[in-house]
N, C-alpha and C positions, 0 to 999 in steps of 0.2 A: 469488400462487399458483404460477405458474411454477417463480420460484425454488424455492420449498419445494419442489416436485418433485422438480427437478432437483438440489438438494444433497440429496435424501434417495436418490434413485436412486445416484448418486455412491460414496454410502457404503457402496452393496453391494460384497463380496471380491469377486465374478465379477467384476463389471463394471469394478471396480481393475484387473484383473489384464488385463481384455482391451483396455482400454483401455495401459495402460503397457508392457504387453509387445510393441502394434503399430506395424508404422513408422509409420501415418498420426497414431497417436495422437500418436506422438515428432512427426514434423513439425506437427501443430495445436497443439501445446505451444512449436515455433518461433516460432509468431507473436506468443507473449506474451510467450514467455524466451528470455533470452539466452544462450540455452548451459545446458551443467550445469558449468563449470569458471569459476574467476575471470578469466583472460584471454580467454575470450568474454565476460564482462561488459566487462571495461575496453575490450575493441575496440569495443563496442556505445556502451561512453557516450561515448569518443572521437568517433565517428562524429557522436552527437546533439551533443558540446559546436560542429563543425565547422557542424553547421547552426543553433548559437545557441542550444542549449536547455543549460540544465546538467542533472546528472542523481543520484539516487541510488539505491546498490545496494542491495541484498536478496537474502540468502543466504537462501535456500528454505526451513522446517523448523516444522516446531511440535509442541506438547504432547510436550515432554523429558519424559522420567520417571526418567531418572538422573540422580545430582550428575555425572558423569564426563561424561557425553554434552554437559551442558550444560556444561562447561567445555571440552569441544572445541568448542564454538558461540562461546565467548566467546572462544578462541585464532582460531579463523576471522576475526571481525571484526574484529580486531587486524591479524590478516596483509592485511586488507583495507585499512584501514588504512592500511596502511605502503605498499601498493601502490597506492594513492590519491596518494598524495604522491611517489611515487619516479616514477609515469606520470607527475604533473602534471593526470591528467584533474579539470575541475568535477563534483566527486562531494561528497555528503553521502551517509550511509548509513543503512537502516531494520533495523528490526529487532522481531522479536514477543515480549513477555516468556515468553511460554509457551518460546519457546528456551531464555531464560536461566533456568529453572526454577521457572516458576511456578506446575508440578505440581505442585511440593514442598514450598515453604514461602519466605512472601516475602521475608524475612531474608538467602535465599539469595540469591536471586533482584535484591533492590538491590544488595547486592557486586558480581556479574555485570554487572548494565548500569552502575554507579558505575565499573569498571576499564574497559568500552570509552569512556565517557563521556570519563571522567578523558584515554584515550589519544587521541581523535579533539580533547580540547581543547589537547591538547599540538601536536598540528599545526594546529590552530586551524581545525579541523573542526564537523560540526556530526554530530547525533544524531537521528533522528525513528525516536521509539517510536509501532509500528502499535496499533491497537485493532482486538481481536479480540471472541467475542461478546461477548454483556451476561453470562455467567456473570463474565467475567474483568473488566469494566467497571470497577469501584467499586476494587478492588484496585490496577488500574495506574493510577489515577487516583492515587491513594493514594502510590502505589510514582513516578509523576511528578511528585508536589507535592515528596515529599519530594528529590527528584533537583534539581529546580531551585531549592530553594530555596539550595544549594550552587553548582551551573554554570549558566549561562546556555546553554548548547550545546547544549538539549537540546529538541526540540520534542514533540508530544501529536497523533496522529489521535483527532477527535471525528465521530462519527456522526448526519447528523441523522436518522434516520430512528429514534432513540429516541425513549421520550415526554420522556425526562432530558436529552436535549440541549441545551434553553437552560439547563438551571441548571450543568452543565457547561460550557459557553462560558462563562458570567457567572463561575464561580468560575477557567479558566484566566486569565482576561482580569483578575480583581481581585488574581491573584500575578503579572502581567507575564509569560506564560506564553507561550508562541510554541505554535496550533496548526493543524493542519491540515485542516479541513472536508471530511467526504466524507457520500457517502449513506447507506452502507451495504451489505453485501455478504452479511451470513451470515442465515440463515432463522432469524427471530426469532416469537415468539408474540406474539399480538395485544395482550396486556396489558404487553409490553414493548417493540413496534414501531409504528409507521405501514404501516396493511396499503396505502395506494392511492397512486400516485406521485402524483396531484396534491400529496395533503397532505405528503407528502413534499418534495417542489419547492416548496411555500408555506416549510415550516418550515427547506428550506436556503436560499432567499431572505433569511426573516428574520435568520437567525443570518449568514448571510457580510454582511449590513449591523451586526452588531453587536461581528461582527471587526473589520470597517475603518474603525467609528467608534471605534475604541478608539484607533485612532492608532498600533499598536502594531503590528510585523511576522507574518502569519500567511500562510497557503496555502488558495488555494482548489480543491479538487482536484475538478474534475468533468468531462466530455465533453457535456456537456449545453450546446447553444448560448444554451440561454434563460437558465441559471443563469448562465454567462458573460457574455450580454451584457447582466444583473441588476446582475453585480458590476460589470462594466463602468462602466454607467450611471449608479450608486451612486458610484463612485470617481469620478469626472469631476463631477458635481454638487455633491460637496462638497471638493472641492479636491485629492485628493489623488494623488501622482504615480504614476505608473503602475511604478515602481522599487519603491513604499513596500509592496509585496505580490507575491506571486508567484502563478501557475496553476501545477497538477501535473495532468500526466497519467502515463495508463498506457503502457508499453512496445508498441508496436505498435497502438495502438485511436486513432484518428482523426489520424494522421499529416499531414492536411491542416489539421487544425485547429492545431495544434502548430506547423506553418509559419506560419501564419497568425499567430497570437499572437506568434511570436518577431520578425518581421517589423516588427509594428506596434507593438515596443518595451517589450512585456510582457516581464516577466519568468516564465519558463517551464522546470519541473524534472519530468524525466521518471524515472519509478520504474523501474527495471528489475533484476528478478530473475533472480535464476539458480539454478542447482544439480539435483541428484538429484530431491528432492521436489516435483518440479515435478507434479505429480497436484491435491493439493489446489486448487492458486491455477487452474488451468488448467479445474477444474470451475466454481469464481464466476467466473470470466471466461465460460463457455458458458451459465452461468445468468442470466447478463445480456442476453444474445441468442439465442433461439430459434431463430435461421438459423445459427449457427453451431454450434449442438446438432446441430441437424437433417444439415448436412453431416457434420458425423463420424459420426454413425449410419450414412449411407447410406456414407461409404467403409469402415467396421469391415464391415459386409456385404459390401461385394465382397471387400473384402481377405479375407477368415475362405470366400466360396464359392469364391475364385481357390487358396487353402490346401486345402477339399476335395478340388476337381478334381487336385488333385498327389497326393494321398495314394489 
């Protein structure tokens, strides 16, 4: 219920515009992104590779509605790319179809991720395509079967918090599929989500025990101590190395936990985004915590009475 609030609030122009045009906003939007420029990313994942985690970027942006727009996205990820390999930083990179034109038409749309694909396998890179809502669901599932069944470089976020999410695990896992387990982030209707976190946390329990009996390489992306020390417990009881999977987290959200796992020999990839569009991701990041909602409220108030008192 939260969430839904809070991303329906989000959506209003006023509150866009008060939000992004203030410093406090710009600084609470620090703690999740790295900058709005590519070399504040690579300084950032530099930084995470020195304390053991690797990391992948995320150039900020979604629902293109032009072919031209979306082929500056697709030139972005490329010079990304190239700047990946010429740092040397541990980067793989993510990216939303909705970038690559999924407004438009999906034809267009696998060119676009097939030329970044194709370039991150040239440097022998890797790819993870985000899942956005369930409007877009079935299509990039669609638009990723067909992508791997050409490269291997190329991984799938799966939601568990859909009711469709074991039969999506079972169909990534039966094409040898590489994907990335999360909960979910975007406000979904009840006939197509899990409204209550328990059932939620049952149903990514189940499904990250049916990644890593697969045998096969996947990502278990959560903050959550129980679901970690689930997968944890899972992977050590039936044999397997702790190399044979990775955790991903987010850019800034539990940084102690992150030490933690890299420490004790997990393998651990941190997301970190960047750029202009930092508004949207910076709202599901507040809708996951309520305290952190709560402080930007009260600093947009003082900030907005400290602007009266001048004028």
């Amino acid at each position: 219920m939260w969430r839904a609030v809070v991303l329906a609030v989000s959506g209003n122009p006023a509150f866009r515009r008060l939000v992004t045009r203030s410093s406090i906003g710009r600084r609470m939007a620090l703690r999740f992104v790295a900058g709005e420029t590519l070399d504040s990313a690579i300084a950032a994942a530099r930084e995470l590779n020195l304390r053991g985690a690797a990391v992948e970027l995320d150039y900020l942006g979604e629902h293109v509605r032009e072919r031209e727009q979306a082929a500056q996205v697709v030139e972005t990820y490329v010079n990304i790319l190239d700047e990946i390999a010429s740092s040397r930083v541990e980067s793989h990179i993510s990216l939303k179809p909705s970038q690559m034109g999924l407004e438009l038409e999906d034809d267009l749309t696998y060119t676009n991720l097939k030329r970044v694909v194709q370039k991150a396998a040239s440097y022998g890179n890797f790819v993870w395509i985000d899942m956005e809502s369930s409007d877009y669901t079935e299509r990039t599932i669609k638009l990723y079967e067909k992508l791997r069944a050409r490269f291997d470089n190329v991984g799938l976020a799966l939601q568990a918090y859909l009711h469709r999410a074991r039969a999506d695990v079972e169909s990534i896992v039966s094409i040898n599929g590489t994907a990335r387990l999360c909960k979910g982030a975007y406000s979904e209707p009840p006939e197509v989500a899990l409204r209550h976190k328990s059932d939620v946390d049952s149903n990514f329990a189940l499904l990250s025990e049916i990644l890593l009996s697969s045998r096969q390489y996947h990502a278990i992306a959560t903050h959550d101590e129980k679901m970690i020390a689930h997968a944890v417990e899972f992977a050590r009881a039936n044999g397997l190395d702790k190399r044979s999977f990775e955790f991903q987290m987010l850019y800034g959200i539990r940084r102690d936990l992150q030490s933690l796992l890299a420490r004790e020999g997990y393998r651990l990839r941190v997301y970190v985004p960047y750029g202009e569009q930092w508004y949207p991701y910076l709202m599901r990041r507040l809708a996951e915590r309520p305290a952190n909602l709560a402080f930007l409220l009260r600093s947009l108030a003082t900030e907005v009475h400290h602007i009266d008192r001048r004028t």
